[in-house]
N, C-alpha and C positions, 0 to 999 in steps of 0.2 A: 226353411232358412233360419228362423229364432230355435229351434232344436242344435243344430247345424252351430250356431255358432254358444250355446248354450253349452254344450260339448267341449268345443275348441276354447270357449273361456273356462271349461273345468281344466281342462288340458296345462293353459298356460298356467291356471293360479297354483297348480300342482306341480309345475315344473319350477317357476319361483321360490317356493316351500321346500323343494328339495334341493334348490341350490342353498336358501339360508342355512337350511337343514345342515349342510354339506360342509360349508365355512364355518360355522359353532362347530363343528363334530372335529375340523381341521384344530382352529385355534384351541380348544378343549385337552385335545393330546398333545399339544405342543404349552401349554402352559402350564407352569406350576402349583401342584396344589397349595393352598394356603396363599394364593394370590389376588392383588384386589384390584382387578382391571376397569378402566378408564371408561364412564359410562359418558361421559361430558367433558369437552373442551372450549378453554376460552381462546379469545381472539387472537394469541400467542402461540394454539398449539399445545398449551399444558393441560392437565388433564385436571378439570376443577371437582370432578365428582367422581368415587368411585365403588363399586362393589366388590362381594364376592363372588367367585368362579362361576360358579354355578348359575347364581342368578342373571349377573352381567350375562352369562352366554345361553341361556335358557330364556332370555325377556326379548327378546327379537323372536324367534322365530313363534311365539307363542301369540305377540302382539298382532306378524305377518299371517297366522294362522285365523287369527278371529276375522281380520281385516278381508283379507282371500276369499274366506269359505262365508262369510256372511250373508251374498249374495245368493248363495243356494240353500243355504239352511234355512234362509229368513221365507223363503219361496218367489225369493225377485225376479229371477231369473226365469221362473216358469209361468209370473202373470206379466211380464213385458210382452204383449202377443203381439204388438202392432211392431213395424217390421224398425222404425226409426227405435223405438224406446228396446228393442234387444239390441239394437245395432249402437248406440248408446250406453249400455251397461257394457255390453262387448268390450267396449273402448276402455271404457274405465278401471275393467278389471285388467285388461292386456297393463295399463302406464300403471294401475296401482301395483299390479304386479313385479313389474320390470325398475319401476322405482323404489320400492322397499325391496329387491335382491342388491340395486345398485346402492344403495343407501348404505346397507349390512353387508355389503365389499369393503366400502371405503372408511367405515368404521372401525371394523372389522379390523384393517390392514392398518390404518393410523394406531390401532392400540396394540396391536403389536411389534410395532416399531416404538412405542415407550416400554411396552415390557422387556424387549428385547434389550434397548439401553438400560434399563433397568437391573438386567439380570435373572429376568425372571420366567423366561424361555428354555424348555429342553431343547440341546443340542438336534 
């Protein structure tokens, strides 16, 4: 059973990963070089803080990568033996997972609707 789901939490944390993976890779081709996208909004919707290309869309999935894979590299996942504490971790990594892909959607999608207004979108 703790194998079993020890597995299926690799499964999910790497399907999360290749969705952020997947949206940076989207926005990345669709935005302009020399562009400084919106890492932070205030209560308005405007964008109070922001980067370059690169980093803005390189810092999610890097941050979602240590966050994901922590549990297995750290060996957590292999000394949860009793069947509550993997069943537990299980859980954690499914909503950490599924939360930071949802998170880096809606991010994601609000900052490219200012760069868009912006101008600073390829067709």
């Amino acid at each position: 059973m703790e194998q079993t789901l020890r597995i299926i939490g690799d499964a999910a944390s790497i399907v999360a990963l290749s969705i952020i993976a997947s949206v940076s890779l989207n926005a990345w081709n669709r935005i302009l070089p020399g562009a400084l996208v919106p890492m932070a909004f205030n209560r308005q919707g405007d964008p109070s803080f922001r980067m370059k290309k690169p980093i803005a869309l390189l810092f999610m999935p890097f941050v979602a990568m240590i966050f994901l894979l922590l549990p297995t590299a750290s060996g957590a996942t292999h000394t949860a033996g009793v069947s509550s504490g993997a069943t537990i971790l299980f859980t954690l990594r499914l909503i950490l997972g599924a939360g930071l892909a949802l998170a880096h959607l809606t991010h994601t999608r609000h900052a490219m609707e200012v760069l868009g207004k912006e101008g600073q979108l390829r067709s």
